[in-house]
C-alpha positions in Angstrom: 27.4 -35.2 -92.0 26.4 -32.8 -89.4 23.5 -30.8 -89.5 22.3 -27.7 -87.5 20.5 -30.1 -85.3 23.4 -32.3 -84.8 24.7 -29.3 -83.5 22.7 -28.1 -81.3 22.0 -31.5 -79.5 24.8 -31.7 -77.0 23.1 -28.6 -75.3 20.2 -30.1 -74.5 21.6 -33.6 -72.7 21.5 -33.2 -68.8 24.3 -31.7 -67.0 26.9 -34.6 -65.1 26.4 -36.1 -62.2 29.2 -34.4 -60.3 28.9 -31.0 -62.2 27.6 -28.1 -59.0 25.2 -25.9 -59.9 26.2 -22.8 -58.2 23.1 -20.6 -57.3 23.1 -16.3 -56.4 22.9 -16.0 -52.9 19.9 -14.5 -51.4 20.0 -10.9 -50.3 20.8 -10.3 -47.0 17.5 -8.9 -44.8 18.4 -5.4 -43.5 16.8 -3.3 -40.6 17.2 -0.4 -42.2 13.6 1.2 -43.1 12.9 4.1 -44.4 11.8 7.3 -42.0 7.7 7.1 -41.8 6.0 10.1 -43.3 3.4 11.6 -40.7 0.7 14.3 -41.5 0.2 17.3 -40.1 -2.9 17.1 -38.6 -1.1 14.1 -36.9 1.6 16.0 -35.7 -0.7 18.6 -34.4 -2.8 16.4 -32.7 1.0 15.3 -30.8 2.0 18.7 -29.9 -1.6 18.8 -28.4 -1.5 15.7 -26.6 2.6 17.1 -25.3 1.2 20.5 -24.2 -1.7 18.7 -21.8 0.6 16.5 -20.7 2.8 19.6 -19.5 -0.2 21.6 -18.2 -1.5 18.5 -16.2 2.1 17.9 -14.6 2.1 21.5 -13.6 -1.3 21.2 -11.6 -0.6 18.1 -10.6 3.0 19.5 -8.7 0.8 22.6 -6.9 -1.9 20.5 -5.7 -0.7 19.4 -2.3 0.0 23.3 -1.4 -3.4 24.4 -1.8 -5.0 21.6 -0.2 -3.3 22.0 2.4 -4.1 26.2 2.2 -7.8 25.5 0.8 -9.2 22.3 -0.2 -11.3 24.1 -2.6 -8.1 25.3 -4.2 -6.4 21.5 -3.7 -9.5 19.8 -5.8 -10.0 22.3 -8.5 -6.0 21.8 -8.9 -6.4 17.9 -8.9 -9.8 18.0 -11.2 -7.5 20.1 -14.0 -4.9 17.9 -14.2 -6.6 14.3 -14.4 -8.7 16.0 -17.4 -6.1 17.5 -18.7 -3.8 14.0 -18.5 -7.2 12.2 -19.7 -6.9 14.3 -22.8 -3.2 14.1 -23.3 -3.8 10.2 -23.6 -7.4 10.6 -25.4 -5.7 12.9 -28.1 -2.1 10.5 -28.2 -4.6 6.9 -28.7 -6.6 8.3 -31.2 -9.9 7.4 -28.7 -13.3 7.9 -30.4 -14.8 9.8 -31.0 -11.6 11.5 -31.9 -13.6 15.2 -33.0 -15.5 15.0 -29.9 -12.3 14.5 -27.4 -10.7 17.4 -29.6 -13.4 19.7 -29.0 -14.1 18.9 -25.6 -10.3 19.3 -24.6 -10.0 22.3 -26.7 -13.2 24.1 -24.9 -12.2 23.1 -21.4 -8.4 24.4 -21.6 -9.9 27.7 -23.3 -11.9 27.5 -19.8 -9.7 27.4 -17.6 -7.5 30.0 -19.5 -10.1 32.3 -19.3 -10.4 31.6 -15.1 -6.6 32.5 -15.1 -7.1 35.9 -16.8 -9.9 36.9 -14.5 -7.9 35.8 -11.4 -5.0 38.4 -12.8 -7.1 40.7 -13.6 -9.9 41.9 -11.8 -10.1 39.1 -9.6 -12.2 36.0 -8.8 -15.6 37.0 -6.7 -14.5 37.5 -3.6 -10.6 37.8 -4.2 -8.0 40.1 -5.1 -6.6 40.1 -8.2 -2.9 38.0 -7.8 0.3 38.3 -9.5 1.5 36.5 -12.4 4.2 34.1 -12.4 6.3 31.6 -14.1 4.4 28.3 -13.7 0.8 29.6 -14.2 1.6 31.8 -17.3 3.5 28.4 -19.0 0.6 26.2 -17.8 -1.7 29.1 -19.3 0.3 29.1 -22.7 0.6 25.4 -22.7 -3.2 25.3 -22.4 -3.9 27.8 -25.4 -1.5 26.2 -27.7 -2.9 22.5 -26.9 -6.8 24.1 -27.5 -5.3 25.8 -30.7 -3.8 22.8 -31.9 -6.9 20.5 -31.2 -9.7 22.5 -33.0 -7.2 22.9 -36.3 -7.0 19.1 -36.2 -10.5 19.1 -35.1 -12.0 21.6 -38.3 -9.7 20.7 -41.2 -7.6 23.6 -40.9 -4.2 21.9 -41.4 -3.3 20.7 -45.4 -3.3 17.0 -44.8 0.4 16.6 -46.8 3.3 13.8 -45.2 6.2 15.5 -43.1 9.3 13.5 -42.7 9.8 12.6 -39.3 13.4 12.6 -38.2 14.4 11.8 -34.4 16.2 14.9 -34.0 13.1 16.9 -35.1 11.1 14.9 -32.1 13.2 14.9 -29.9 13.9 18.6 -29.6 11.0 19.7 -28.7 10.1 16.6 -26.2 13.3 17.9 -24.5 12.4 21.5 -24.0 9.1 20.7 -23.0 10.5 18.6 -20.0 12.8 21.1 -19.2 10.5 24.6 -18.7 8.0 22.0 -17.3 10.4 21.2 -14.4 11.8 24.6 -14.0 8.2 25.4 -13.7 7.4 23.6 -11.1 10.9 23.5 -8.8 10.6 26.9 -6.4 13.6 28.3 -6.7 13.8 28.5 -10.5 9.6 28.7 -10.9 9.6 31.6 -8.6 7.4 30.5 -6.1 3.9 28.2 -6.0 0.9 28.6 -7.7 -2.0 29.9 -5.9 -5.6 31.0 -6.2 -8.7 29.1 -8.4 -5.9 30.1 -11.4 -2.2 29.0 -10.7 -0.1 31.2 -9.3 0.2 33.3 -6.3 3.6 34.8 -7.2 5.7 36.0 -4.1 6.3 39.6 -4.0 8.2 41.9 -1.9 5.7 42.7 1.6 6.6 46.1 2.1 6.2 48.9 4.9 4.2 46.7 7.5 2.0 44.5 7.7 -1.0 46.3 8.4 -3.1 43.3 8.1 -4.0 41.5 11.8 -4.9 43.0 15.5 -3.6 41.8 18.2 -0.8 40.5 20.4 3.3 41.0 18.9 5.3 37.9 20.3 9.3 37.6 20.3 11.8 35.0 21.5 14.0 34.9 25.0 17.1 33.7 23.4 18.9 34.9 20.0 17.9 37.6 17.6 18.1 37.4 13.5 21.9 37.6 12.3 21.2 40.3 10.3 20.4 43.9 10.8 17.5 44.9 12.6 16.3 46.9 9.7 16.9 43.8 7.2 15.3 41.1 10.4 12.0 44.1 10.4 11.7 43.2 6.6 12.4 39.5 7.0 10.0 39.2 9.5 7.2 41.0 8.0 7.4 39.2 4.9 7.7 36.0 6.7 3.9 36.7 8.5 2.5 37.4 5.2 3.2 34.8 3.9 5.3 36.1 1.2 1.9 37.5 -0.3 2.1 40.2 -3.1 1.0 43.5 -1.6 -2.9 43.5 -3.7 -3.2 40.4 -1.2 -2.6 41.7 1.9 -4.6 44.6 1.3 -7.3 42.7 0.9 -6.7 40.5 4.0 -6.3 44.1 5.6 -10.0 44.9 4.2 -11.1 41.3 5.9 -9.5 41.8 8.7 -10.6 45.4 9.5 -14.6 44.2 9.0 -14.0 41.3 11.7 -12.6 43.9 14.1 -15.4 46.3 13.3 -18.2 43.4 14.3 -16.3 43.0 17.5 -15.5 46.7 18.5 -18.9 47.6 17.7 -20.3 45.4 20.4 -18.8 48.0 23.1 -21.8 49.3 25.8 -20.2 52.6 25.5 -20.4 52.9 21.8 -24.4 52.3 21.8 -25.6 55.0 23.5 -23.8 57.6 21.7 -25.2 59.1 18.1 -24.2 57.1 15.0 -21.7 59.5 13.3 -19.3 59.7 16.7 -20.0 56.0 17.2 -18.6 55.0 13.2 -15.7 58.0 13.7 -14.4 56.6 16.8 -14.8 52.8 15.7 -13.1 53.6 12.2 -10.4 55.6 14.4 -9.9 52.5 16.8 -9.8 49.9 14.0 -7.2 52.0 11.8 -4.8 52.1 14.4 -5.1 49.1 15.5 -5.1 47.2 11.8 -2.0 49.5 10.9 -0.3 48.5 13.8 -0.4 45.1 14.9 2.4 43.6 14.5 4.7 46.2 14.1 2.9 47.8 17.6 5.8 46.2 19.7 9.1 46.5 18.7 11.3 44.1 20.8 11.5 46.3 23.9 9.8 45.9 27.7 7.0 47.8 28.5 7.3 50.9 31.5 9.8 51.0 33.9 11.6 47.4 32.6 10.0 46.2 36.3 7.8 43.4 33.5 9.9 42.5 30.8 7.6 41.2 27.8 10.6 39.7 25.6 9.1 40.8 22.7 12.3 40.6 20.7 11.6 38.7 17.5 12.9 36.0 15.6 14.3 32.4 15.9 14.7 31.0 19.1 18.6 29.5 19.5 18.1 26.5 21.2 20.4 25.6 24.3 22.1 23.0 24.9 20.8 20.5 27.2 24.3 18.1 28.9 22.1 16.5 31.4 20.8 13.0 29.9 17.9 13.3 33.2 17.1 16.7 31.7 16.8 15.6 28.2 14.3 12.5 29.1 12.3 14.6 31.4 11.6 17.4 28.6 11.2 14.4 25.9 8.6 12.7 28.5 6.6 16.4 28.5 6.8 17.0 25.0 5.2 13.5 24.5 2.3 14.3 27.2 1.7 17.8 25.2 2.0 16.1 21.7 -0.7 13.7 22.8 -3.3 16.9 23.0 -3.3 17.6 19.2 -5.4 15.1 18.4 -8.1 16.1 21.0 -8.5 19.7 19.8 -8.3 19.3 16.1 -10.7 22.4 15.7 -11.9 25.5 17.5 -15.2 23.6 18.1 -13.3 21.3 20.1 -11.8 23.3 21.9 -14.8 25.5 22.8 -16.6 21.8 23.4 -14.2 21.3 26.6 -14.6 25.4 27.9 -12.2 27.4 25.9 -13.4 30.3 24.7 -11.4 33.2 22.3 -9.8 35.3 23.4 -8.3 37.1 20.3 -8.6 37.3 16.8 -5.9 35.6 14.1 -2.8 37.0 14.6 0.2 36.7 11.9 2.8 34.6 14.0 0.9 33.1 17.2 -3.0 32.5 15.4 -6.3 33.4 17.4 -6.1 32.5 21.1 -8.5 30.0 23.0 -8.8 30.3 26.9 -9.3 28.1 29.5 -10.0 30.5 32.3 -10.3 27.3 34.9 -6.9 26.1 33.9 -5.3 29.5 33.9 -6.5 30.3 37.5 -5.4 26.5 39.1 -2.3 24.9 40.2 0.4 26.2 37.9 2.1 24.8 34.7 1.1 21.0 33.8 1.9 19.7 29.8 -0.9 18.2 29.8 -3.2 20.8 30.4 -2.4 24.1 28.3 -4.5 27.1 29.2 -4.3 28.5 25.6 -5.1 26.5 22.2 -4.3 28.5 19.0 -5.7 27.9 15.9 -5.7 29.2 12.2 -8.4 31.6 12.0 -11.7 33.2 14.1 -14.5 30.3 12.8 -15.5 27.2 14.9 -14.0 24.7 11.9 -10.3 26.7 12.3 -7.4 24.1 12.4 -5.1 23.5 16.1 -1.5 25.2 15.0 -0.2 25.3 18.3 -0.2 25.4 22.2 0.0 28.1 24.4 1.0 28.2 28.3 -0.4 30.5 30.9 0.5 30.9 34.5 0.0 33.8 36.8 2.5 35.1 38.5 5.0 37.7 39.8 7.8 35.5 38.4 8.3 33.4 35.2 7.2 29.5 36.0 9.7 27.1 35.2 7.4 25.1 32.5 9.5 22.6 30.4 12.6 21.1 31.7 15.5 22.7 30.2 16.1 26.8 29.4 14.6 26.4 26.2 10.6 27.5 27.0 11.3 31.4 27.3 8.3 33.0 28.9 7.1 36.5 28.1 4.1 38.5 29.8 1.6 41.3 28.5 1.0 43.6 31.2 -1.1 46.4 28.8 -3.2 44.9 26.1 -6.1 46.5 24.7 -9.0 44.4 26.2 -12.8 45.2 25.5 -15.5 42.4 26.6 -12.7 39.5 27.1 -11.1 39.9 24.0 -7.9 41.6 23.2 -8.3 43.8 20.3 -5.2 45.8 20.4 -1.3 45.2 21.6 0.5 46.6 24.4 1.0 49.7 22.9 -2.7 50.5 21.7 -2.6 54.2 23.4 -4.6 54.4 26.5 -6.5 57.0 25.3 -7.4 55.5 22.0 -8.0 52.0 23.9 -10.7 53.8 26.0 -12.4 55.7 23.1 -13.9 52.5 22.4 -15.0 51.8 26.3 -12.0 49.2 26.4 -9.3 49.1 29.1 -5.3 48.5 29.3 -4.4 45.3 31.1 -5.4 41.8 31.3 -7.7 41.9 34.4 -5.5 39.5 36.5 -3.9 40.5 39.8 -1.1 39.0 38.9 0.8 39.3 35.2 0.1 36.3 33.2 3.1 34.5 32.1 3.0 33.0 28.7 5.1 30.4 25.7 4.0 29.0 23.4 4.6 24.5 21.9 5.0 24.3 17.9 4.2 20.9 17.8 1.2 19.8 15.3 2.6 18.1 12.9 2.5 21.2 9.6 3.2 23.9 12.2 6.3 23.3 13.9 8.3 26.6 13.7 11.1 26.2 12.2 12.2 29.7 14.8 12.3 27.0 16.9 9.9 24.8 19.2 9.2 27.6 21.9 9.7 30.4 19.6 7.6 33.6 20.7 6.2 33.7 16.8 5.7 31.1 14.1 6.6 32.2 10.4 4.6 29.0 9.4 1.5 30.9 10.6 1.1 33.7 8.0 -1.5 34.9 6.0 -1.3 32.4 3.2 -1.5 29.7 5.6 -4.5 30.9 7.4 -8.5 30.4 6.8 -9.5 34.0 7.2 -10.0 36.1 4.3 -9.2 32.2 1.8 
């Protein structure tokens, strides 16, 4: 008879030999995780890091201009940006002391903020205020809103609560960042480059003249401007000043007007008369002479046309040279001149082997050195110019350029080719062996100061100029009668 235990024994004997035991597959592993919250002081402390990073990049791309215009300029420009790219990464690894590199980054960026705003406003000691721009008022913004960001993360400010993170919500703003950091810092859409102990010297319109250097007015011998000669004027004008905004070139005026003071006011026949006529007469002098230096000449010969002094300005055409002889024999002088620049890297150099000045900084052509041995010898030689220029009035001013003399009643015939075009000066403004007014300094004006009209030569001096040194080749052309890379923003005086 079978009982409940009868029953239930079958269930407990052990499975047949060839019974399969099937088992529940495993679960497949899948890559798919969930989006990681982050805080916001977290995401704060990114946006900071992000914002230094695009500061750094923009100092970083102006550099090389400024230390090439001002080293002082260059290294503050290089200084920013490796602390401000220090912080970016300092703030993005979480170094420690984390507070301390938040603070510090915070206090430095509200530092150099604070440098821009004096720069545009009243002015840095010793400079005009500038113009602001693109590129220095986004580095300034990027700056405030990396400091802001750091001192909330810094002092507690931010609730400390888990944001989703999403890549569309990253990636957004890492785009635009790259995008107004680059448009920053290409010319053309940034509007110019930064300039200044802030960042930007913004280029503005010239306007009127440029009532900013004494001296000598150069032109070409071959083609003028394709454009008006009202338009080439304002072309021109802008091009010696560098593009400068006007609150810049009147303050190169003011610099410029002092250094011709100092060298007016040695005159014997200033001394001996009484104080007030001595200023009035000076200040007259130096007015003229400041308002009109470079727009003095305007293309035409002087007198009868007996001395043309091609000053007609612009870019040089070049001419075409058919003889292969030719070509060599030019290439074989330009490689005898070329060889000079790096014996007269500076005015002391030049002054070293008997140069002296013989005229201030000039927009276009730079301060003149002679060589009064050279000029009176044997004629035109490449290897022996009888003018150096350079890029300002002090003994460390940079070589920019040659310069040719040769007395004459005819032009020389100087470099092989009819490229060299020669122009001559027959009534400068000369006082003491320095010219301190153009050709068209009025002759009663010019004596005032006990000065006289000519160059004291029997013979007109025949001049050209060689844009060789490597940074000031003209891109007027290699003989061109004035340089746009010399200009106010690329010279030492009044920077």
């Amino acid at each position: 008879m079978s009982t409940l235990t009868d029953d239930a024994a079958p269930a407990a004997e052990e499975p047949h030999a060839s019974t399969v035991v099937e088992e529940e597959p495993a679960a497949a592993p899948t890559t798919d995780t969930p989006a990681r919250d982050a805080s916001l002081p977290e995401i704060a402390r990114w946006v900071a890091a992000l914002a230094l990073l695009g500061a750094a990049v923009i100092h970083f791309a102006f550099a090389p201009h400024h230390l090439a215009e001002a080293t002082s300029h260059g290294v503050f420009f290089l200084v920013v940006g490796w602390a401000q790219l220090m912080a970016a990464a300092a703030l993005a690894f979480t170094w420690r002391p984390q507070r301390l590199w938040l603070l510090g980054s915070a206090a430095f960026n509200v530092g150099i903020v604070g440098v821009w705003l004096l720069s545009r406003t009243s002015g840095l000691p010793g400079e005009a205020a500038e113009a602001v721009g693109f590129p220095d008022s986004l580095a300034s913004a990027l700056e405030v809103v990396a400091a802001t960001a750091a001192v909330a993360v810094a002092l507690g400010w931010l609730i400390d609560r888990p944001v989703r993170r999403s890549g569309l919500a990253i990636g957004i703003p890492v785009v635009a960042m790259v995008s107004i950091v680059t448009a920053s810092v290409v010319p053309a859409l940034g509007g110019g480059h930064p300039g200044g102990a802030g960042h930007d010297h913004t280029e503005g319109a010239a306007g009127g003249d440029m009532a900013g250097m004494e001296g000598m007015d150069h032109g070409h011998g071959a083609a003028a401007a394709a454009t008006t000669p009202g338009d080439w004027e304002q072309t021109r004008i802008a091009a010696l000043t560098g593009h400068l905004p006007q609150s810049e070139i009147s303050r190169l005026q003011a610099v410029n007007a002092e250094y011709l003071t100092g060298i007016v006011s040695r005159s014997r026949a200033l001394r001996d008369l009484p104080p007030a006529e001595r200023d009035a007469r000076v200040k007259e002098f130096v007015d003229w002479s400041v308002a009109n230096a470079i727009t003095g000449e305007n293309g035409a010969s002087q007198g009868d046309g007996a001395q043309p002094t091609m000053h007609a300005h612009g870019p040089s055409e070049w001419q075409e040279m058919t003889d292969p002889a030719d070509q060599a024999a030019l290439q074989r002088e330009l490689q005898i001149s070329g060889a000079l620049v790096g014996r007269f890297p500076t005015a002391a150099d030049a002054m070293a082997a008997g140069y002296m000045q013989v005229t201030p900084y000039v927009p276009g052509i730079g301060a003149h050195y002679l060589n009064v041995p050279l000029l009176t010898g044997d004629g035109f030689d490449p290897g022996h110019p009888e003018m150096l220029l350079y890029n300002g009035n002090a003994p460390t001013s940079k070589l920019i350029g040659l310069s040719y003399g040769v007395l004459g009643d005819d032009a020389p015939e100087g470099f092989t080719g009819p490229n060299d075009m020669w122009h001559v000066h027959p009534s400068l403004c000369v006082l003491g062996g320095m010219v301190v007014g153009p050709d068209s300094t009025p002759e009663d004006l010019c004596a005032s100061i006990g000065a006289r009209k000519g160059t004291g030569f029997e013979k007109p001096m025949w001049m050209t100029h060689a844009w060789q040194v490597p940074g000031f080749e003209s891109p007027w052309g290699l003989f061109s009668g004035e340089n746009p890379i010399v200009n106010l923003a690329t010279s030492e005086v009044g920077h």
